[in-house]
N, C-alpha and C positions, 0 to 999 in steps of 0.2 A: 401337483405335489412334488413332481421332479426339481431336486438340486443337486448334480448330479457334480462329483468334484474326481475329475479322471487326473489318476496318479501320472504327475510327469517331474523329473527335476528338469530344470532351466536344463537345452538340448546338450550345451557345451559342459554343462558341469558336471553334466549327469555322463557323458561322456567321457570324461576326463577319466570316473572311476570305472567305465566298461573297459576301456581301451588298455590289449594288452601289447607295450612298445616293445616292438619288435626291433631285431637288430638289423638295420636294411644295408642292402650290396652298393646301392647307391648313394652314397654320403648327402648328395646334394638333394635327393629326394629326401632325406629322412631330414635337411636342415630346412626344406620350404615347409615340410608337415609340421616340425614346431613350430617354427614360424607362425604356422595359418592359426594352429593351437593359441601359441599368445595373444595373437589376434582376435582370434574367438572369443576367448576371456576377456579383452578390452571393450569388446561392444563393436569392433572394426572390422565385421561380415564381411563387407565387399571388399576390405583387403585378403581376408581371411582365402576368398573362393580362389581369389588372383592366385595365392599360391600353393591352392590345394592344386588349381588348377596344373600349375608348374612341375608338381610332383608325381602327379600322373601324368603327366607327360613324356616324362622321364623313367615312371615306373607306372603302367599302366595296370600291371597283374594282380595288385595288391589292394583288396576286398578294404583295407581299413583308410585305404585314401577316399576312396568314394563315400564310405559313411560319414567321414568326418566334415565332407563336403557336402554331403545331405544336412546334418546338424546344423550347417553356417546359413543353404540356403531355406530351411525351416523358421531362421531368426529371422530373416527377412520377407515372409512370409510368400517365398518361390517357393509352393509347395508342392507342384508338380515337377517340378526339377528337382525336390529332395526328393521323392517318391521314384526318380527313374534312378537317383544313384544308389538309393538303398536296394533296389531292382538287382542294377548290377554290382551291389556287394554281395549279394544272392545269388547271382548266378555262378560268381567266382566260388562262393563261401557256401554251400546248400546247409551247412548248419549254423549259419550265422544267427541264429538265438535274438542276438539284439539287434541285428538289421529288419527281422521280420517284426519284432516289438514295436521298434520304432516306425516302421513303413506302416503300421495298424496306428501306431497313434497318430501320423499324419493323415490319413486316410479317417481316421474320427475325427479331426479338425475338419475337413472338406464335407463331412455328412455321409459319409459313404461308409457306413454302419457296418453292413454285412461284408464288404472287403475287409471292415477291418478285423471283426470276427475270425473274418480268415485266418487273418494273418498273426493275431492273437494264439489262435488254435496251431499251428506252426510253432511258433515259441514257445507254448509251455507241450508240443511233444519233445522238443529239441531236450529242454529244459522244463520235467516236471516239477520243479519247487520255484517256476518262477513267480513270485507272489503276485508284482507288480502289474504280469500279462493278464494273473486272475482276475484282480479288481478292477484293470480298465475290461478287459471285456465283457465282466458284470454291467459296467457303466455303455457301454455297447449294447447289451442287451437290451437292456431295459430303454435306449432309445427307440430300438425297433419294435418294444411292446413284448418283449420275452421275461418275462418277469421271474417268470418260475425256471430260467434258465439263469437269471441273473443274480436270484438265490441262491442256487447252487454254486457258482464261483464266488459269491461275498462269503459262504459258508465257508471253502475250501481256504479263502485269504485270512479268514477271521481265528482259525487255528494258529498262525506263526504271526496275522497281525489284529490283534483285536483290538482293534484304536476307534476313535468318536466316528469317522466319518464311514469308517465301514458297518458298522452298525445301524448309523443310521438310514444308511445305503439301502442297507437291504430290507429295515422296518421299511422305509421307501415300495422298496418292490413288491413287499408282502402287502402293502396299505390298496397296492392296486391290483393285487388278487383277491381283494375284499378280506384276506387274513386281518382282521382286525387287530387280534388277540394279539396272532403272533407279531405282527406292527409293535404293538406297545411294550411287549417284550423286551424290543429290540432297542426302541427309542429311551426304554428304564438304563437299559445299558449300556447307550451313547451317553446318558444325564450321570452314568457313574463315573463316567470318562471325564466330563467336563459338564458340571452340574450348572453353570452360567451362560451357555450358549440357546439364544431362544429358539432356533431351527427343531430341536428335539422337542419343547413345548408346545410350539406351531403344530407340528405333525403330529403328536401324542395327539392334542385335541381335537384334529380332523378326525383319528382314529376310533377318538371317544366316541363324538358323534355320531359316526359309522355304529360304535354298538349301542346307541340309544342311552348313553352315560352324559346326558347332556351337563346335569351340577356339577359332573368333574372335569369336562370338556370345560365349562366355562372356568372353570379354575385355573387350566393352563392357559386357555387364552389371553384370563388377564397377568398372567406372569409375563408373558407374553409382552404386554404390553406396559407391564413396570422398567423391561428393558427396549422398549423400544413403542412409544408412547403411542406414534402415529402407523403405524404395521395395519395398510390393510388389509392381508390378509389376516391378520389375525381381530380385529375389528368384526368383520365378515362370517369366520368360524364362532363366535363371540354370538353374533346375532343368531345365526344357526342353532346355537344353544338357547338360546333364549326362544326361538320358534319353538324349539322340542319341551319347554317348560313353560309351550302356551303366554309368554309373554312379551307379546306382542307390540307393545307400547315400547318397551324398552330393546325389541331388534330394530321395529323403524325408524327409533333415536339412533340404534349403530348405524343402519345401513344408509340414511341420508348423510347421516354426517361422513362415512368412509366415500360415496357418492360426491361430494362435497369436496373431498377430501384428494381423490382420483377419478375422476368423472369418468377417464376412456377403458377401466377394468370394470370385465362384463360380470365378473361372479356378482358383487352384489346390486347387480339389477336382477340375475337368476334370483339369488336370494329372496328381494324383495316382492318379486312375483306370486314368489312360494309363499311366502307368507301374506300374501293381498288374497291368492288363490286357496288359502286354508280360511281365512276368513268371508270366503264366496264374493270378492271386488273383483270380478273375471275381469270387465273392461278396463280396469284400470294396472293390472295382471299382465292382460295381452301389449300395453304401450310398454311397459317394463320390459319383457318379452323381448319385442321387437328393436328393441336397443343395447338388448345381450347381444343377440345376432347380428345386427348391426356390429357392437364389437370385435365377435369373439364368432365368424361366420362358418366356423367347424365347430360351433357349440353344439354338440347332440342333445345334453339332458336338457338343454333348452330348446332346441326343436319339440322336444316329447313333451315337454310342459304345455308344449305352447298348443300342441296338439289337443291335450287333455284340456285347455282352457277355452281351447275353439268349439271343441264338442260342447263344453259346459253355454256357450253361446250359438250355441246352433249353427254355426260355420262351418259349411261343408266343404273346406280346404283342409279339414284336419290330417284328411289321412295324409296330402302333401306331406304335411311334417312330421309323420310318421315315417313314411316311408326313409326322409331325409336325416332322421335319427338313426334310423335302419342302414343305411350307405355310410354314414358316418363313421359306426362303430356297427358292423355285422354280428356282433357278439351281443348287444343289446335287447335282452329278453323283455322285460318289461315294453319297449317298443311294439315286439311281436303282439304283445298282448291288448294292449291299446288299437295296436291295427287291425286288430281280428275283431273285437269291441264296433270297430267302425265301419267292418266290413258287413258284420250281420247286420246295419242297421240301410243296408242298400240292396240284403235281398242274399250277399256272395255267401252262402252256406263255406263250400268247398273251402273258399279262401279264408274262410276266418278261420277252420277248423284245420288249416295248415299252416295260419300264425298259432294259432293258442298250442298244438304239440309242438310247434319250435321254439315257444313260451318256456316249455313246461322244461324242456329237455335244456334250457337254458337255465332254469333254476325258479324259475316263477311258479311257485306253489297254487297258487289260485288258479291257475289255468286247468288244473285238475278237473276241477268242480266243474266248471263251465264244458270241460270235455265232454262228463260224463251225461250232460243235461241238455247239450247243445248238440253234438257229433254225435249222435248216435244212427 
């Protein structure tokens, strides 16, 4: 579901409007800084650095020669070398605001999430109205899987900027805290922004899905696909609707054709299993199955299927893939409760009856029942 779009202007131009020019002692440092400047602006980095370089040289004290030299070598994508001058525009400047911004947004280019978190969290104390640091570090979050921390700062940007993609942002975040609701909320109000962009459609209807709204899920999917014919994920969500309205014939015509279409995306082979495995075709289920994973080999919810269809075939490998749903995503309830299912069935009392309360406590309502019938 992640389309995650982290706020940056181009580094030099966004620069251009941070940087406050100062009057410098040294003429000739302050004429290689414009210099590097125009350069920067022309696309000519590696001249750019030559005479960033030149003016720290000359003037080494000065926090805004370094940043502007982190900016040149971000273009060229030395981004551990911009990362050590935004370092020491920092340590010159301890409230430099937009050297900690920007060493967070190179630090999210690199993957390195919760550095950049950090360095996010610095900039908007420096500066509490910086919008900017809120919605890339929302976008930060939610790579690390903080979803309901990543709400909160799409909320706090969405006060001074309530534009399409922050919206849809955090419908995003809320879609993977199973907020469904407040998902479509979200995505109603990015479609108010920009009622033509089919990213809000797409996700609207995964969201549908999620609450069992499959006719109006299928609605957006195929809007979905007025603008963008061949969309397979939305193909995919399409079929899922069609599963949920029992019609069957008309998801295995989507998902071979979107198969057909993308053969190496694992969702609809998940898909098609599910719907082989509601119609009781385990064996044919389990090859489906086994070529999500093959795809897609941190597929969880297809571990778990695949587990529940092994059981349905009497394969006593299930619990494997339970367990591996379980390592996957440790927060996977429904997992726990399949594996407790497969534990009683070899005898383990104890051990199912400490999946199915981590079932329960995880949100899996049926595990109740079986508590009170089973764990006594």
């Amino acid at each position: 579901m992640k389309n995650l779009k982290t706020y940056r202007l181009p580094f030099v131009a966004a620069i251009f409007l941070l940087l406050p020019f100062a009057v410098f002692s040294q003429k000739d440092a302050e004429s290689f800084l414009k210099k590097g400047i125009a350069e920067s602006s022309a696309g000519k980095y590696q001249e750019a650095i030559s005479d960033f370089d030149k003016a720290i040289k000359i003037n080494g004290e000065d926090p805004t020669y370094y940043f502007m030299r982190a900016a040149a070598k971000n273009e060229i994508e030395d981004h551990k070398g911009a990362i050590a001058d935004y370092t020491l525009a920092i340590e010159m400047k301890a409230d430099y605001a937009e050297a900690f911004f920007y060493r967070a947004y190179t630090k999210d280019i690199i993957e390195d999430y919760q550095g950049a978190i950090k360095d996010y969290d610095r900039a908007i104390k420096i500066n509490p109205d910086y919008l900017q640091a809120y919605y890339n570090r929302a976008t930060a979050k939610d790579k690390t899987g903080d979803f309901s921390g990543a709400v909160e700062d799409y909320s706090h940007a969405i006060l001074s900027k309530p534009d399409y993609f922050t919206y849809l942002h955090r419908g995003n975040s809320q879609y993977e805290q199973k907020d469904y609701a407040g998902a479509i909320a979200d995505y109603n109000r990015a479609m108010d922004v920009n009622a033509n962009d089919a990213e809000a459609y797409l996700f609207r209807g995964y969201a549908k899905n999620g609450l069992k709204d499959y006719a109006g899920a299928k609605l957006d999917f195929e809007k979905v696909l007025d603008l963008r014919p061949d969309d397979s994920k939305a193909i995919n969500g399409k079929a899922l609707s069609e599963i949920g309205l029992n019609n069957f014939k008309a998801a295995f015509h989507d998902l071979n054709y979107v198969i057909d279409l993308k053969w190496d995306y694992a969702e609809p082979y998940f898909s098609r299993a599910f719907a082989r495995s509601e119609l009781e075709d385990y064996a044919l289920a389990l090859i489906d199955l086994n070529k999500a994973i093959e795809l897609k080999p941190d597929f969880y919810e297809a571990y778990n299927l695949r587990g529940e269809v092994k059981s349905k075939l009497n394969d006593k490998s299930e619990t494997a893939d339970f367990n591996k749903a379980i390592e996957l995503k440790p927060e996977f309830g429904t997992a726990y409760y399949n594996r407790g299912i497969s534990k009683t069935k070899t005898g383990d009392k104890e051990g199912a009856c400490v999946d199915f309360n981590k079932a329960l406590k995880l949100g899996v309502v049926k595990a109740e029942d079986i508590i009170k019938e089973y764990c006594k």
